[in-house]
Backbone of each chain as ProteinMPNN parsed JSONL, in Angstrom:
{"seq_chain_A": "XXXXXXXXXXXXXXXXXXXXXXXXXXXXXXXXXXXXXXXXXXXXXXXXXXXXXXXXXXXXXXXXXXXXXXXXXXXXXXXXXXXXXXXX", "coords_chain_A": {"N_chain_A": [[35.534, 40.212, -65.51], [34.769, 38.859, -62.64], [34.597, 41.583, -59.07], [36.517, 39.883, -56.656], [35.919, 39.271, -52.978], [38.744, 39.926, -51.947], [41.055, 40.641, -49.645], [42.881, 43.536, -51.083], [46.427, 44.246, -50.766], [48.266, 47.227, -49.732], [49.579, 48.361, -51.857], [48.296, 47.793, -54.462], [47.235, 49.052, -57.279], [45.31, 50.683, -59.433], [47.123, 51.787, -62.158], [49.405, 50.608, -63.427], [52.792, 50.177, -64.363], [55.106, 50.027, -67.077], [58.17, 48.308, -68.068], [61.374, 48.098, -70.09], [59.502, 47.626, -72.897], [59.902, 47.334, -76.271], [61.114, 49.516, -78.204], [59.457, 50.319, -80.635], [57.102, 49.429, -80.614], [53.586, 48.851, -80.988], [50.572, 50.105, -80.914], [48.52, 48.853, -81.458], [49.536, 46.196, -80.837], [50.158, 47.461, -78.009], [47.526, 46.98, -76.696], [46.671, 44.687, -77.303], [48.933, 42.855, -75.767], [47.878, 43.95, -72.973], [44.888, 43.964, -72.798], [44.163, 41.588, -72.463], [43.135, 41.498, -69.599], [41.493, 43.108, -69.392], [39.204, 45.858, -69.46], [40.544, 48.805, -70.642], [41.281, 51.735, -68.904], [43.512, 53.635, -69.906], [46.641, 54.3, -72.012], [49.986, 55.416, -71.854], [52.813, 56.094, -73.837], [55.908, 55.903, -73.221], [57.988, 59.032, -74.851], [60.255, 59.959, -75.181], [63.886, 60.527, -74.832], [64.6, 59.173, -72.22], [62.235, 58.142, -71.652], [61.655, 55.932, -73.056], [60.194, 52.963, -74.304], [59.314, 52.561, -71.784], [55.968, 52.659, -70.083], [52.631, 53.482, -69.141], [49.707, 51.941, -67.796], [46.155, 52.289, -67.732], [44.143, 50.73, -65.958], [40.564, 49.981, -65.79], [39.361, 48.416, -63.684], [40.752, 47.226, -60.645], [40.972, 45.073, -59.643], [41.402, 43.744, -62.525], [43.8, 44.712, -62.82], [45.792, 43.824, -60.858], [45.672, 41.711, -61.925], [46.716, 41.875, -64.416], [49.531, 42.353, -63.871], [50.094, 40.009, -61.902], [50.387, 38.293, -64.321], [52.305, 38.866, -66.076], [54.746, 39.976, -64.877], [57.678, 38.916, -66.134], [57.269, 38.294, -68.616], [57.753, 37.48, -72.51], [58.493, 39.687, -74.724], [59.45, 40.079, -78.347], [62.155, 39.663, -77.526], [63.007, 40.8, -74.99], [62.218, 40.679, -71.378], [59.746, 41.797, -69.797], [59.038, 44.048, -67.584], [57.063, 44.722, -64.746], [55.152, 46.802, -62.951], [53.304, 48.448, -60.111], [52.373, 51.57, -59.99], [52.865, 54.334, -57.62]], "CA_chain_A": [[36.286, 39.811, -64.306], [34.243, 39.746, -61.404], [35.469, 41.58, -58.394], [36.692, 38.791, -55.755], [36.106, 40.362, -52.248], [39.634, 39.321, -51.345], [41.917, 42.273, -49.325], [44.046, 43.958, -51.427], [47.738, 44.839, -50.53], [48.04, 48.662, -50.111], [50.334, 48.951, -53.317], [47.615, 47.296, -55.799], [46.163, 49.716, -57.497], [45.199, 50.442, -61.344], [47.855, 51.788, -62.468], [50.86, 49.729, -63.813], [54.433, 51.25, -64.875], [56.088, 48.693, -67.695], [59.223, 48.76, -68.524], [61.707, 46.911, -70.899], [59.353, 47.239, -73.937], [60.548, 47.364, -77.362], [60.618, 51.056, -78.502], [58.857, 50.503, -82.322], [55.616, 48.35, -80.153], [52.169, 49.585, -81.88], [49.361, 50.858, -80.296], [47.469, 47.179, -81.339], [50.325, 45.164, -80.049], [49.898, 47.346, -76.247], [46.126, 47.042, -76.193], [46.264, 43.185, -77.49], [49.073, 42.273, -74.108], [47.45, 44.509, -71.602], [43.965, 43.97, -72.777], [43.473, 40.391, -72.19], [43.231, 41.342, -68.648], [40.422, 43.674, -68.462], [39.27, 47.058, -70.204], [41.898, 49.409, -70.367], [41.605, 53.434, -69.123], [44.514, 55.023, -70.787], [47.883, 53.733, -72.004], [50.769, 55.961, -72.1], [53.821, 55.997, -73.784], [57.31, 56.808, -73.471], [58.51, 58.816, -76.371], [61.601, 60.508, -74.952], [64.931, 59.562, -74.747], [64.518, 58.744, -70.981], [61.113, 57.483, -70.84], [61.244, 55.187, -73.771], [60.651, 51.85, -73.811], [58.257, 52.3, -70.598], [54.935, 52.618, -70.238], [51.493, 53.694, -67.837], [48.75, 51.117, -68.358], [45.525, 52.239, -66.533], [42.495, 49.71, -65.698], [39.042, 50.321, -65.013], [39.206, 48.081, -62.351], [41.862, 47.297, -59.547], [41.383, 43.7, -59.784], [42.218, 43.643, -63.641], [45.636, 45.369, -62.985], [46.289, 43.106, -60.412], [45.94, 40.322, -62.485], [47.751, 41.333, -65.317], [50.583, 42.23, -62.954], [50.317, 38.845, -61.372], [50.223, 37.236, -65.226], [52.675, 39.753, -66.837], [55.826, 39.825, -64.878], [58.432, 38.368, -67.045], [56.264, 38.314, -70.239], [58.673, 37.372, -73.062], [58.073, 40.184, -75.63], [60.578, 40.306, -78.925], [63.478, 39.363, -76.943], [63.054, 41.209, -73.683], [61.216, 40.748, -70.407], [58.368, 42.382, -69.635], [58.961, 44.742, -65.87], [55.508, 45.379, -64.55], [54.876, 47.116, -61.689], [52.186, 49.354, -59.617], [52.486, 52.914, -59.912], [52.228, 54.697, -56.819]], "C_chain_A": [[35.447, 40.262, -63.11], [35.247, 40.212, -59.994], [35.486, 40.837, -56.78], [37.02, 39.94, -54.706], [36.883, 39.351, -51.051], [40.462, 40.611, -50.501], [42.486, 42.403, -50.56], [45.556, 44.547, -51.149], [47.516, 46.661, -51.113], [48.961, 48.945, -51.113], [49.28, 48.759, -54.728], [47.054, 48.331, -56.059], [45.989, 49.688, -59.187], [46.015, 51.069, -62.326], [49.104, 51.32, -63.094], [51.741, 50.434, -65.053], [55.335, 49.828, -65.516], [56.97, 49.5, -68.016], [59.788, 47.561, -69.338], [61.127, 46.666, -72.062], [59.734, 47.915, -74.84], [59.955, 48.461, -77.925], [59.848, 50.717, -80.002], [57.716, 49.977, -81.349], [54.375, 49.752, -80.321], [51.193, 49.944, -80.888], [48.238, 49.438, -79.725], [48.367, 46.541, -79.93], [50.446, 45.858, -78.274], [48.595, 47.249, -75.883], [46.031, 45.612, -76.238], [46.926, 42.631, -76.17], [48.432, 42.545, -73.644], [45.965, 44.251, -71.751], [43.073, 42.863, -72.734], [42.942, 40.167, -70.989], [42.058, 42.456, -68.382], [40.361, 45.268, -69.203], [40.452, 48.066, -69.294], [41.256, 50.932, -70.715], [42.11, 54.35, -70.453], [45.854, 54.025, -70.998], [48.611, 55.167, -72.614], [52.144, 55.689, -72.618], [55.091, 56.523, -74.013], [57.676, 57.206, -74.875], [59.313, 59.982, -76.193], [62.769, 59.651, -74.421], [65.328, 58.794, -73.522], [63.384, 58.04, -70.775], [60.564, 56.243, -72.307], [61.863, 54.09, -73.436], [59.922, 51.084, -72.466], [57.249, 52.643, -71.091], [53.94, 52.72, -69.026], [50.458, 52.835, -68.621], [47.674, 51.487, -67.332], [44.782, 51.3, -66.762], [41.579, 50.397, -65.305], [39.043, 49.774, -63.71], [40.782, 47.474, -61.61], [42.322, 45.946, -59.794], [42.265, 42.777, -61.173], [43.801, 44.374, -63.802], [46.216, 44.055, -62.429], [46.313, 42.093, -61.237], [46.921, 40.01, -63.817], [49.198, 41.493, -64.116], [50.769, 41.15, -62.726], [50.869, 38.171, -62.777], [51.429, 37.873, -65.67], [53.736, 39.893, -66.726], [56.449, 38.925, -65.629], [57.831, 38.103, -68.53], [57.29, 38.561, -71.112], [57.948, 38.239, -74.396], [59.119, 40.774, -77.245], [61.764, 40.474, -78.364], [63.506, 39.794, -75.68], [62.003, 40.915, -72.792], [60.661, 41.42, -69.875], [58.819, 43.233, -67.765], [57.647, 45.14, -65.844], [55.52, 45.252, -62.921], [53.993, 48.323, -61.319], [53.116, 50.654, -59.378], [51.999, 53.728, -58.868], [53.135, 56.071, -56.369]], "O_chain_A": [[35.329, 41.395, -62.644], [36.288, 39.619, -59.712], [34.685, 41.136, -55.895], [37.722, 40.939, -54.862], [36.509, 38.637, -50.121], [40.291, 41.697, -51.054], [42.627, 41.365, -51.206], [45.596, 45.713, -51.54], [47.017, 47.181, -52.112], [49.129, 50.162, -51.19], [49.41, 49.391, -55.776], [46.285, 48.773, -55.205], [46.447, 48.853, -59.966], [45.62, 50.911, -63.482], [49.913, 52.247, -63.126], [51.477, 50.959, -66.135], [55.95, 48.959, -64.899], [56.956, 50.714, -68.217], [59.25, 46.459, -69.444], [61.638, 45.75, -72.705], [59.993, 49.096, -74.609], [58.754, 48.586, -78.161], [59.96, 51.871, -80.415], [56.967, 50.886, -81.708], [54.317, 50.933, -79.98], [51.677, 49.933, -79.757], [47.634, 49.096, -78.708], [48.121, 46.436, -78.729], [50.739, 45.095, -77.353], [48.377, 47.425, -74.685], [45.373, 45.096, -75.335], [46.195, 42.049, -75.368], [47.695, 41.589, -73.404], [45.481, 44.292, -70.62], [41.849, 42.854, -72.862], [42.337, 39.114, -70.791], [41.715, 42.674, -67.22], [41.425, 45.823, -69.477], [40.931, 48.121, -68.162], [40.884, 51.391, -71.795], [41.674, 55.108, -71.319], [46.064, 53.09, -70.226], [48.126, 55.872, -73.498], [52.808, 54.992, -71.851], [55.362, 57.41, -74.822], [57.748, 56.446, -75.84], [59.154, 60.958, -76.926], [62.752, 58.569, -73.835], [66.19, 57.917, -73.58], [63.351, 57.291, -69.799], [59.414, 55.84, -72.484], [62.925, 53.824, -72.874], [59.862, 49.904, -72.123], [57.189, 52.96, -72.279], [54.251, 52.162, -67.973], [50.317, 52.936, -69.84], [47.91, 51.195, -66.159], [44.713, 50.939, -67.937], [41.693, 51.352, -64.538], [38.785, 50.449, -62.713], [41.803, 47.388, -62.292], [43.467, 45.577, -60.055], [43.1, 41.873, -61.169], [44.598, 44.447, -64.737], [46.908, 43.289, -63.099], [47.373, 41.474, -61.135], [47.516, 39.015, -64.229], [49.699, 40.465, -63.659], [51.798, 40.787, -63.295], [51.838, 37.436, -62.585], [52.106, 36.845, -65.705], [54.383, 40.01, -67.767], [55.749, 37.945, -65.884], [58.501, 37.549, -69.401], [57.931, 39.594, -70.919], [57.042, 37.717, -75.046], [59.5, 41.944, -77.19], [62.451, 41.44, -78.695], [64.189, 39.029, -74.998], [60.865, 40.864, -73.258], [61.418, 41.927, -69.048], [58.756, 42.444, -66.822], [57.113, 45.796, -66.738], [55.72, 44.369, -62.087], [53.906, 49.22, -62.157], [54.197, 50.745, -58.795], [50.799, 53.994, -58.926], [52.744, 56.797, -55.454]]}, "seq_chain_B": "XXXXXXXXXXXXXXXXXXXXXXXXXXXXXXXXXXXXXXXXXXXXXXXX", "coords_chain_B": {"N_chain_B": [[24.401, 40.773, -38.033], [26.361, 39.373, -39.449], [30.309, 38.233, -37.858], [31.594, 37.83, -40.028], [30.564, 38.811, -42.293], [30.308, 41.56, -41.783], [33.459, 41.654, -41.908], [33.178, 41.549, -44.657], [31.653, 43.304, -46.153], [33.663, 45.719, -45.286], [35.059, 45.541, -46.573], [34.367, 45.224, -49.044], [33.655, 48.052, -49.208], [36.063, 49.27, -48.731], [37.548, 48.247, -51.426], [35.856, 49.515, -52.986], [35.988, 52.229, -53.009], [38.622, 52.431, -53.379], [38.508, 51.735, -56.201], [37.002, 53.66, -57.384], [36.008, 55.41, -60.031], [38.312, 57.425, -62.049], [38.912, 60.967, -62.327], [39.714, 62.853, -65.697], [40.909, 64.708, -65.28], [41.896, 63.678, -62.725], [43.61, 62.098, -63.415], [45.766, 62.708, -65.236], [47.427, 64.343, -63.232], [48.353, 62.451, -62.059], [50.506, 61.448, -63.865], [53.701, 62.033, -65.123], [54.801, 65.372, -65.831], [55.912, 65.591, -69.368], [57.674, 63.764, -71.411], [55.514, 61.374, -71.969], [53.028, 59.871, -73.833], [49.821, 59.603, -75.029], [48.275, 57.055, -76.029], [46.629, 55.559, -78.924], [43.935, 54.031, -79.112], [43.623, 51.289, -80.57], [41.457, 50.626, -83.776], [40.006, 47.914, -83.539], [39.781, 47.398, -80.839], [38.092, 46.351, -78.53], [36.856, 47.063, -75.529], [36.922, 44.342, -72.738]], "CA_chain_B": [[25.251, 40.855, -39.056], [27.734, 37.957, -38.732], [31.431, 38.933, -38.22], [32.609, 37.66, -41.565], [29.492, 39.349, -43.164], [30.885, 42.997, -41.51], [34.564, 42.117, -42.644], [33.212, 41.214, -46.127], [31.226, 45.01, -46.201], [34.052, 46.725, -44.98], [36.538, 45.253, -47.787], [33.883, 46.011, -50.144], [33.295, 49.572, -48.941], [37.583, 50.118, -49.02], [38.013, 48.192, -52.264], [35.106, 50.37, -53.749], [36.726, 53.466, -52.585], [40.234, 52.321, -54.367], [38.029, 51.795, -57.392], [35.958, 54.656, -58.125], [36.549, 55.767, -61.058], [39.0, 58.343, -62.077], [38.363, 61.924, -64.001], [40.714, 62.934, -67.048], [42.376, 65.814, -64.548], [43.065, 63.249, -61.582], [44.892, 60.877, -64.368], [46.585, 63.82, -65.648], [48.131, 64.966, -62.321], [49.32, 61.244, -61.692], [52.029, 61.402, -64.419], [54.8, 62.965, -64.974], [54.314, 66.007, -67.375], [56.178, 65.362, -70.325], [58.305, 62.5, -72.047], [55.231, 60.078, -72.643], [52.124, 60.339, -75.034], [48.704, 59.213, -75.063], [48.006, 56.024, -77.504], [45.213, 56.208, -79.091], [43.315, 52.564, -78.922], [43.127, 50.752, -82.276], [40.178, 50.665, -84.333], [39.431, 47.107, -83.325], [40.046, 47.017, -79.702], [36.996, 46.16, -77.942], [37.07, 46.214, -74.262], [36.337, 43.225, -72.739]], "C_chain_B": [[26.243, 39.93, -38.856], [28.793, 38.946, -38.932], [32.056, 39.249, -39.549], [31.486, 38.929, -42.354], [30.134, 40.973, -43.001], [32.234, 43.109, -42.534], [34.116, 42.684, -44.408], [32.928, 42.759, -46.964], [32.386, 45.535, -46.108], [35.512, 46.42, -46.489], [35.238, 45.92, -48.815], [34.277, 47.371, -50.314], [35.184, 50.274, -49.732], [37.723, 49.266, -50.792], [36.959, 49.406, -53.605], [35.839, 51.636, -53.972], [37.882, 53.499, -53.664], [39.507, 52.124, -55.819], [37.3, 52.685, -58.348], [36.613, 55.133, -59.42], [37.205, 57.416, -61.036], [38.48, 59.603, -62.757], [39.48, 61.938, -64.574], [41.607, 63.831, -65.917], [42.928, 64.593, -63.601], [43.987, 62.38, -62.777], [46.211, 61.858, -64.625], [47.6, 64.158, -64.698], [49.043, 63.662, -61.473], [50.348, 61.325, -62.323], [52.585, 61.875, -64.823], [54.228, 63.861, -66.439], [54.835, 65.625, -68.683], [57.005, 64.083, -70.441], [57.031, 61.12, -72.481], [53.96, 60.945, -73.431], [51.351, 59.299, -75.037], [48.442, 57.747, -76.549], [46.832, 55.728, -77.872], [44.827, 54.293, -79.46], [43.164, 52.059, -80.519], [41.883, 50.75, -82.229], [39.48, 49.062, -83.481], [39.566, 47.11, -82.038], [38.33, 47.502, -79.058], [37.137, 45.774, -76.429], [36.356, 45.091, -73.908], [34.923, 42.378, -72.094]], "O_chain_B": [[26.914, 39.953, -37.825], [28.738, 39.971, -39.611], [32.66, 40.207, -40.03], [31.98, 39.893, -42.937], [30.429, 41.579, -44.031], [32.399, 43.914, -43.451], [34.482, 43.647, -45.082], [33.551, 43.254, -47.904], [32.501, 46.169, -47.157], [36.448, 47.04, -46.995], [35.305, 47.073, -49.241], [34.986, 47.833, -51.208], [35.477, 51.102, -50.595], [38.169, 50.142, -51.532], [37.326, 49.871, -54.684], [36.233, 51.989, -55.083], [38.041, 54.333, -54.555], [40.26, 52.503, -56.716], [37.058, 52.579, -59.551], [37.833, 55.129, -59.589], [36.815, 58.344, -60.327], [37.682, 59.467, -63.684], [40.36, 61.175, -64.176], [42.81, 63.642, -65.739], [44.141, 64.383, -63.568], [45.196, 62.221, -62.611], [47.368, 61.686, -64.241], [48.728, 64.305, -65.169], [49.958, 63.755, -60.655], [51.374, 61.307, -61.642], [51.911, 62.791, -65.294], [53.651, 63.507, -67.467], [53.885, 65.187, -69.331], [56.977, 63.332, -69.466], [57.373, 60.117, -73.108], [53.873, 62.161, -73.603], [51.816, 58.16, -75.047], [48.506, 57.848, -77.774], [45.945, 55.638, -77.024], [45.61, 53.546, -80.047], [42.549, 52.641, -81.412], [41.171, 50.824, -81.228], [38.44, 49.204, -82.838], [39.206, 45.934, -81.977], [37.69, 48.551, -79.13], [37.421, 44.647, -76.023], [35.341, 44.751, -74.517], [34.728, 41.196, -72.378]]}, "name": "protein", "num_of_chains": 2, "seq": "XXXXXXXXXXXXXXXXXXXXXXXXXXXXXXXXXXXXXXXXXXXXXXXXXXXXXXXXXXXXXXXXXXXXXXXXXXXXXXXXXXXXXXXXXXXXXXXXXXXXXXXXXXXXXXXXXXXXXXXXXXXXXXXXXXXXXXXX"}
């Protein structure tokens, strides 16, 4: 992904905070969504009774967050929709 | 330097900035201490 030298909105950053996914989802199955969009930092996930179900997705780059973000909202994943949003 | 040519630098310069790369402590001190857990990348995952 090259990076397009477009502004960015001061919320974009590489970070992204999902929510809504399906507590059993594998390790493959969060690197195969999130990783069509651009090498992937770190993924975190919820595995308490409050923070499950979410998720921290980092990017290497700014532009690959943004884009899954852009691609990602509503993302139909075993019955539920996908929340994706910048972590700030 | 044309105008656009300055803007174009100065977006670089700030999107560079927002891009540098992170270390393991600043990640660390972004999220919350406990309730989540590190996933460890499958064998096949090849960034892209």
């Amino acid at each position: 992904m090259s990076g397009k030298k477009v502004r960015l909105p001061p919320e974009v950053n590489r970070i992204i905070y999902v929510r809504n996914l399906p507590y059993k989802i594998t390790a493959e199955e969060l690197y195969d969504i999130f990783g069509k969009y651009g090498p992937i930092r770190q993924i975190r996930k919820g595995n308490a009774p409050d923070t499950r179900g979410t998720a921290f997705v980092v990017y290497e780059d700014i532009y690959d967050a943004k884009n899954a973000v852009d691609h990602l909202s509503g993302f139909h994943v075993a019955g539920r929709y996908l929340v994706v949003l910048y972590y700030n | 330097l044309t105008p656009d040519q300055l803007a174009a630098m100065r977006i670089t310069r700030e999107i560079d900035e927002r891009n540098r790369p992170m270390t393991d402590e600043e990640l660390e001190a972004i999220f919350p201490p406990e309730g989540y857990e590190l996933v460890k990348p499958p064998a096949s995952y090849q960034p892209l």
